[in-house]
PALUMVO-95409 format. One record per residue (C-alpha): residue number from 1; residue in one letter; chain; x negated, y negated, z negated. Coordinates in Angstrom, 3 decimals, always signed. Last residue first. Layout:
! residues N
num	residu	chaine	east	north	up
NUM	a	A	X	Y	Z
...
***
This chain:
! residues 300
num	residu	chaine	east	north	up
300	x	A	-63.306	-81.448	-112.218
299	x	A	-65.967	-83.691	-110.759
298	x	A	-68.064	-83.582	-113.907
297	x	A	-70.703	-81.079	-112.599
296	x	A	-70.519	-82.350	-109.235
295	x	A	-71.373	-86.113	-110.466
294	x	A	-74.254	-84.897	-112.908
293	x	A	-75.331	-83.129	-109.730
292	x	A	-75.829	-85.937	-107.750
291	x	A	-77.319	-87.835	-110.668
290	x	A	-79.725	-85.248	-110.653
289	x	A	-80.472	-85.385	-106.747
288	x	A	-80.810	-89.255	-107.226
287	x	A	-83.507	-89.084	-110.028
286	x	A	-86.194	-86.594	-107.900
285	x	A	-88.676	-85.591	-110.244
284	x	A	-86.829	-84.695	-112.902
283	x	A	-85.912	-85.603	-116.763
282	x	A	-83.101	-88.150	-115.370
281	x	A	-82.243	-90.266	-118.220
280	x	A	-78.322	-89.445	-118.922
279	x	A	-75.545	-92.331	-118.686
278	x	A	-73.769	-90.905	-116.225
277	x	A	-70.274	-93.355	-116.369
276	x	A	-66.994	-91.818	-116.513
275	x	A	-64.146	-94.414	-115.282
274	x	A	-60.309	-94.876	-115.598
273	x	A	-57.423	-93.000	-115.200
272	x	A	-56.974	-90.841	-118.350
271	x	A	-53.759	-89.368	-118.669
270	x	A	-54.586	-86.883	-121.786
269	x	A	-55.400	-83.949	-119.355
268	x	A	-57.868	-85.727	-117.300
267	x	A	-60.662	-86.023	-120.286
266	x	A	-59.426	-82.320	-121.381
265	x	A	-60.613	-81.830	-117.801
264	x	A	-63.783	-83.505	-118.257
263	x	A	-64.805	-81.810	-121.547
262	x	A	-64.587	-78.302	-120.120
261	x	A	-66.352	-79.028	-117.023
260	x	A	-69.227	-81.000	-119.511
259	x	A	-69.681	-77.793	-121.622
258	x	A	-71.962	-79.465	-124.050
257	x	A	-75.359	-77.213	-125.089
256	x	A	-78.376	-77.939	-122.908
255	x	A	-79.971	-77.040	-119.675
254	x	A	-77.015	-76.046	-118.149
253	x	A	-76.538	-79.004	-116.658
252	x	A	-75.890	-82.337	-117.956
251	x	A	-79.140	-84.087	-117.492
250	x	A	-81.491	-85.932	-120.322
249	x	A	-80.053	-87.266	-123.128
248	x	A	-82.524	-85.327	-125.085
247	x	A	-80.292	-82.859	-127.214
246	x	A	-77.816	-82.618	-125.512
245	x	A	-77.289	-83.649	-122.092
244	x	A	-75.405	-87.356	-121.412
243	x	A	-72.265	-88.591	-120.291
242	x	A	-70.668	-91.827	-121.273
241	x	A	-66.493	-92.604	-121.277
240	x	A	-64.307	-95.775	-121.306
239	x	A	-61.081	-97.182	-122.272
238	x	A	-60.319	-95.367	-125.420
237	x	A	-57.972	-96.357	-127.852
236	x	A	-55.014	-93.819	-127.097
235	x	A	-57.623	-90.972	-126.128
234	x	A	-57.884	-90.561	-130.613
233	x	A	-56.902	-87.128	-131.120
232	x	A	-57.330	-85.576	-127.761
231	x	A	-60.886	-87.377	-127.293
230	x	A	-61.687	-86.137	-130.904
229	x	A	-60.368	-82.509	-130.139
228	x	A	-62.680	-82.153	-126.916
227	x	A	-65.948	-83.571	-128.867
226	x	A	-66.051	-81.608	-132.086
225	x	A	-69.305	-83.046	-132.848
224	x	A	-69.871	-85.559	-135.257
223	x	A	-72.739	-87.699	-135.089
222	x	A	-75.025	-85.786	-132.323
221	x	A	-71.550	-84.976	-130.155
220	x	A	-70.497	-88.562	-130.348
219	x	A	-73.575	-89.750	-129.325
218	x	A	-73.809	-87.900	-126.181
217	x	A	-70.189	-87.946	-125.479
216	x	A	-70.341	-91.811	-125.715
215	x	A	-66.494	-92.947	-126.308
214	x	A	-66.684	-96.782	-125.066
213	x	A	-64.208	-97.759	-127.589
212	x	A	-60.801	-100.381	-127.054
211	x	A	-59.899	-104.129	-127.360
210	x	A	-57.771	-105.541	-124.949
209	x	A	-54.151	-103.313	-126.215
208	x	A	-54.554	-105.596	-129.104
207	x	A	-54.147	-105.150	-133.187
206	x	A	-57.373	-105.965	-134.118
205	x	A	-56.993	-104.089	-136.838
204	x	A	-55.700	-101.169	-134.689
203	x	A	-58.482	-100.642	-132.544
202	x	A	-60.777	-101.234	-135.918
201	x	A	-59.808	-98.048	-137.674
200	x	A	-59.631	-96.190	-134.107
199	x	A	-63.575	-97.540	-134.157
198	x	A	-64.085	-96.299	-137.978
197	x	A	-62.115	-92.579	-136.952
196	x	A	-64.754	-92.374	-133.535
195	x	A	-68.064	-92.609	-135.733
194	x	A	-71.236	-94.533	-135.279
193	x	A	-69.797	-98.164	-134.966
192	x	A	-72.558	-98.992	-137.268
191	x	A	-75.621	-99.195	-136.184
190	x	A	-78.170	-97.951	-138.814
189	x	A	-81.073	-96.087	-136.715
188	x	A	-79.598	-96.231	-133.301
187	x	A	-81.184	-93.612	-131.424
186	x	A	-81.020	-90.314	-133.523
185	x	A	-79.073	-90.431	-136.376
184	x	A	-76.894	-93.560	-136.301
183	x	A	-75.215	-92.383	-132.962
182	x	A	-73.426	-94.752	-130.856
181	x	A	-69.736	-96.000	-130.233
180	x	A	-69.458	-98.513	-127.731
179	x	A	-67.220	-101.546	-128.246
178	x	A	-64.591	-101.913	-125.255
177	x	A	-63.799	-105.935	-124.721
176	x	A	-60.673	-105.301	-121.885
175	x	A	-60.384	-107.411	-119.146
174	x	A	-56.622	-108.923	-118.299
173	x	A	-57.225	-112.466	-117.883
172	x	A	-54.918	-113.912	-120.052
171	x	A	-55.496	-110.714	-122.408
170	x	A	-58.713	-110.988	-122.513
169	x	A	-58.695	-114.964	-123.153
168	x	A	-56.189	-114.107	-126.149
167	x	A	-58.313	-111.228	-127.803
166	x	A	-61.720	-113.575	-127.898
165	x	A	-60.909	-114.656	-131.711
164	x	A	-59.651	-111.816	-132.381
163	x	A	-62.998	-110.050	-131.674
162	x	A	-64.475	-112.444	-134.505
161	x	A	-62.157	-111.766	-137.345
160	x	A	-62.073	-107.770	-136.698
159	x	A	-65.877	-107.624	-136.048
158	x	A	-66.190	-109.169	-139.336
157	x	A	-63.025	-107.101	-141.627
156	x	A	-64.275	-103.388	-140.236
155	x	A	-67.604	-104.402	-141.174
154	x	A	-66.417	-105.424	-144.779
153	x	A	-64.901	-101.630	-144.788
152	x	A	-67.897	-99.886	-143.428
151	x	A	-70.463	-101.472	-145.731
150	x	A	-73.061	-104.226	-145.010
149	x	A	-76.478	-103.283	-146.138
148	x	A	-77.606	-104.072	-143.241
147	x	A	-75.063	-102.310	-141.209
146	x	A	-76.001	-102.711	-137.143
145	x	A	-74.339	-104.377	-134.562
144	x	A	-70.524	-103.858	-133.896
143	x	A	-71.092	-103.800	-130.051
142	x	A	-69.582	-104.505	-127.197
141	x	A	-68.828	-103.766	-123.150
140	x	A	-67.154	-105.634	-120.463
139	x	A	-64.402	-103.672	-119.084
138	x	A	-62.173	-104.710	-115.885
137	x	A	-64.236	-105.949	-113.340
136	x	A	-62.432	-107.423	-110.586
135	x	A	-65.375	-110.129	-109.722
134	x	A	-62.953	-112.968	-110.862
133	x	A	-61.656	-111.095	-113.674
132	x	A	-65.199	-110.591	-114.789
131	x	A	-66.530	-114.232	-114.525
130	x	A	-63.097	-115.403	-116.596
129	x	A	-64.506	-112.715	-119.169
128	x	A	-67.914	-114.079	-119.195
127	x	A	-67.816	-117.489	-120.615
126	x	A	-65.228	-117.041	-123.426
125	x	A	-67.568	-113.948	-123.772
124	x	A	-70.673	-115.761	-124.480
123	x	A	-68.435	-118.623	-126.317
122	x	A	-67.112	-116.270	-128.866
121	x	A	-70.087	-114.136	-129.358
120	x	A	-72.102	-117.737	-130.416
119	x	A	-69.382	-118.420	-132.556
118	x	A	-69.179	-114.956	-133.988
117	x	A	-73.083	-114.431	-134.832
116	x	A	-73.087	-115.632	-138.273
115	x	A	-70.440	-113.471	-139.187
114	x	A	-72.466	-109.944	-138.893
113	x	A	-69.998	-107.096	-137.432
112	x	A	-69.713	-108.923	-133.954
111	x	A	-73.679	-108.517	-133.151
110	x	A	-76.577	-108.134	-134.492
109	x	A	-78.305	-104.495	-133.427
108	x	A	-77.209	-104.385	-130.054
107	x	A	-76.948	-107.859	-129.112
106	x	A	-77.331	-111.572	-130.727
105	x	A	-81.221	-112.419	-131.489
104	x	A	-80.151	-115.802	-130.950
103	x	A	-78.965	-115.878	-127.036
102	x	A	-77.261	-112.803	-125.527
101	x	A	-77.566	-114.677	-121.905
100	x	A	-81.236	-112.955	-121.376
99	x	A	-79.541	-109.555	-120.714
98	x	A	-77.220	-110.549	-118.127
97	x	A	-73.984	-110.374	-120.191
96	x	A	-72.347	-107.043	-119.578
95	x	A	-70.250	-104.724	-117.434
94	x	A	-68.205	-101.658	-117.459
93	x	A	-66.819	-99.963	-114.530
92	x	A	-69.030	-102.196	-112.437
91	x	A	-67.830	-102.052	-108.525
90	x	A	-68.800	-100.919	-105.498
89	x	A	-67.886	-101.542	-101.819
88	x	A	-71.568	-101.906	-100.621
87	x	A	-71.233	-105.669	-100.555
86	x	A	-69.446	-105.425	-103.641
85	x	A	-72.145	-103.955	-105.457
84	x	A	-74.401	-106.931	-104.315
83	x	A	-72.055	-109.531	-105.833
82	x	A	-71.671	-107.787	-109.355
81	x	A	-75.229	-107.941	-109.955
80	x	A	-75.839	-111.473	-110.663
79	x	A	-73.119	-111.314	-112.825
78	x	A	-74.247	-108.704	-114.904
77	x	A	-74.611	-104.614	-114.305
76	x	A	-73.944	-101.942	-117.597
75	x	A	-71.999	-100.295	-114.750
74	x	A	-72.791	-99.077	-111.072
73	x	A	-69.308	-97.655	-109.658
72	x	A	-67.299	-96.261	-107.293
71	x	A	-69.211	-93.123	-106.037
70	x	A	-69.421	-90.753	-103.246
69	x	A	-72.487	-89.576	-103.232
68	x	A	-72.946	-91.366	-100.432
67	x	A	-72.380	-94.689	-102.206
66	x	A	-74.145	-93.820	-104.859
65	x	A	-77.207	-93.943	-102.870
64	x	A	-76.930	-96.864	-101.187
63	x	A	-76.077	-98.590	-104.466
62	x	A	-79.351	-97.033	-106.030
61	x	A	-81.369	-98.432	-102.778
60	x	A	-80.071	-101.821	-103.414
59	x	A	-80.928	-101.790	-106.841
58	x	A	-84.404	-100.712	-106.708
57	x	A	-85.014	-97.494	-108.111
56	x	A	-86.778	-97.600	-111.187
55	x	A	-84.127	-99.101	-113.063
54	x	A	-81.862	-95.729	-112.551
53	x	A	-81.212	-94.616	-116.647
52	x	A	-80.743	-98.610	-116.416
51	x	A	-77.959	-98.848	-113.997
50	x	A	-75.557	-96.703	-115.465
49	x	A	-73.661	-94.433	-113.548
48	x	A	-69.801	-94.274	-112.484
47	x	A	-67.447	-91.392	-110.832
46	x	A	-63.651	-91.914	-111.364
45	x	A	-62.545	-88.593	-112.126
44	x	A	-59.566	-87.197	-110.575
43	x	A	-60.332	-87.816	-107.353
42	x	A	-61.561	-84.653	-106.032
41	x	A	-65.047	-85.440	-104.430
40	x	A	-65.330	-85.544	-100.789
39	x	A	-65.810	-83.499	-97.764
38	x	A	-69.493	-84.694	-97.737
37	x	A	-69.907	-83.854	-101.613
36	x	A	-68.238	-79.945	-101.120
35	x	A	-70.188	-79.588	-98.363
34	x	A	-73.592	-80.846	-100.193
33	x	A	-72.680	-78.514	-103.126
32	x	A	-72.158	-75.745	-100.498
31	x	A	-75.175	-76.409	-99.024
30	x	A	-77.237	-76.512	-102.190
29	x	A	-75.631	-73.290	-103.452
28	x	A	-75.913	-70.943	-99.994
27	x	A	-80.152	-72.244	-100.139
26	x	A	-80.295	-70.995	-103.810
25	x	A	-78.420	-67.332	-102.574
24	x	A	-80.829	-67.233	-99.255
23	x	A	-83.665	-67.713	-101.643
22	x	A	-82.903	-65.222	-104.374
21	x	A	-81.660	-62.823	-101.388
20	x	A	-84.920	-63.304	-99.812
19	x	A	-87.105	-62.872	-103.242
18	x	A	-85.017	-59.823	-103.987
17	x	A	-85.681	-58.230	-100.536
16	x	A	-89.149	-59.319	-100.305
15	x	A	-89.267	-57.789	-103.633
14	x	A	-87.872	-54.307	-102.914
13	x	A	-90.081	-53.778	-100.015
12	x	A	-93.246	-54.191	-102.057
11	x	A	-91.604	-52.105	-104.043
10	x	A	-91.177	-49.046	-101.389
9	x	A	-94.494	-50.155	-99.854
8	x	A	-96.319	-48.983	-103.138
7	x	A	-93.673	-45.663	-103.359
6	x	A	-95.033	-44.719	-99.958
5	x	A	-98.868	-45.756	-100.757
4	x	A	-98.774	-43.595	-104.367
3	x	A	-96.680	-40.755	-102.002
2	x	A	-99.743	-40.503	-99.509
1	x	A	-102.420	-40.667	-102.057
***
């Protein structure tokens, strides 16, 4: 009886000691993840997120937040936006049109690869690009829209005649038109900038150093994988970068399958300067501590 109580206490014991060590070794991790943020991050990635994985935080709050993160940036934002980020020095890394200036079914899914939609684009972004320059945004994003039966080669020749058309004003005013690539499988049933080799394709159709791709990790990885040689390959016609976990597009931890340390550094290696935006939906609880870590995770 004597030895059954001894060796009872003995594991009892045992797991107070794990369970403290588990706790004292979870406690060690926050705090040095909230030393390493206060000191600040390492500057070699320009830190973004996208406003609407956040839009139910109000946007005020979201800026506040960001800011002590240690952030520069709150993208996919409009004009009516770009004002209050600047009052908490922020910026957009990306914008857009607010989303009720489109006009005539023109966005996502109909946009520079269907003709009948250029001289609408045209005078949207004739519009907004002066806007941006003014505000010191740099990238205001695009789309091709999806197929439709069109195929890759006559959707190479639309967006090409109706981006040119906008290349001189973003040139003047020195904001670059980046056209996000997405995936066809998942999300974006049909779209058709779904692959990084048809966006280089239209990079050099267009033929100016104002037009470039929004390179979506998370869609790039679902379409065609092979992320880190892609970004080597084709970094020349990239001006912007997404995050996001996969599968789920939820966050970039080690709850799913990209090595986002590995990706950012090959990010830094070809010369990169500019912005990566967290574009992941938050799958927890508490949205602001996972876009903390997103920010940690990438800050390579």
């Amino acid at each position: 009886m004597e030895k059954s109580i001894s060796r009872r206490t003995a594991l009892q014991s045992v797991g107070l000691a794990t369970a403290t060590m588990l706790t004292s070794s979870l406690s060690n991790r926050i705090e040095a993840a909230d030393t390493q943020m206060g000191a600040g991050l390492k500057g070699r990635i320009n830190h973004s997120a996208c406003r609407w994985c956040y839009n139910t935080i109000p946007f005020e709050d979201l800026c506040k937040s960001a800011k002590e993160i240690g952030m520069q940036s709150l993208e996919l934002t409009g004009p009516s936006e770009w004002e209050i980020l600047k009052k908490y020095d922020l910026t957009a890394a990306i914008g857009w049109p607010e989303e009720n200036k489109w006009g005539n079914g023109m966005g996502l899914t109909s946009c520079f690869n269907n003709v009948k939609n250029h001289d609408g684009l045209v005078a949207l972004y004739e519009d907004l690009i002066p806007k941006a320059a003014k505000a010191g945004i740099k990238n205001l994003i695009t789309f091709s829209g999806n197929r439709n039966g069109l195929s890759d080669e006559d959707g190479l020749i639309n967006c090409k005649k109706g981006l040119q058309r906008i290349m001189k004003t973003a040139e003047k005013y020195d904001v670059t038109i980046t056209m996000e690539l997405l995936n066809s499988k998942v999300n974006h049933k049909d779209y058709q900038c779904d692959h990084t080799d048809w966006g280089a394709a239209l990079c050099e159709m267009v033929g100016s150093d104002k037009f470039k791709l929004l390179y979506d990790i998370y869609h790039m990885q679902i379409m065609e994988g092979d992320v880190i040689a892609t970004i080597k390959k084709y970094n020349q016609y990239i001006s912007h970068y997404h995050t996001g976990g996969v599968p789920g597009r939820n966050e970039i931890d080690d709850t799913q399958e990209l090595n986002y340390p590995a990706i950012m550094k090959a990010i830094v290696d070809t010369g990169y300067k500019g912005f990566v935006g967290q574009e992941f939906v938050p799958a927890r609880t508490d949205k602001i501590a996972s876009l903390k870590q997103g920010v940690l995770i990438c800050d390579v």
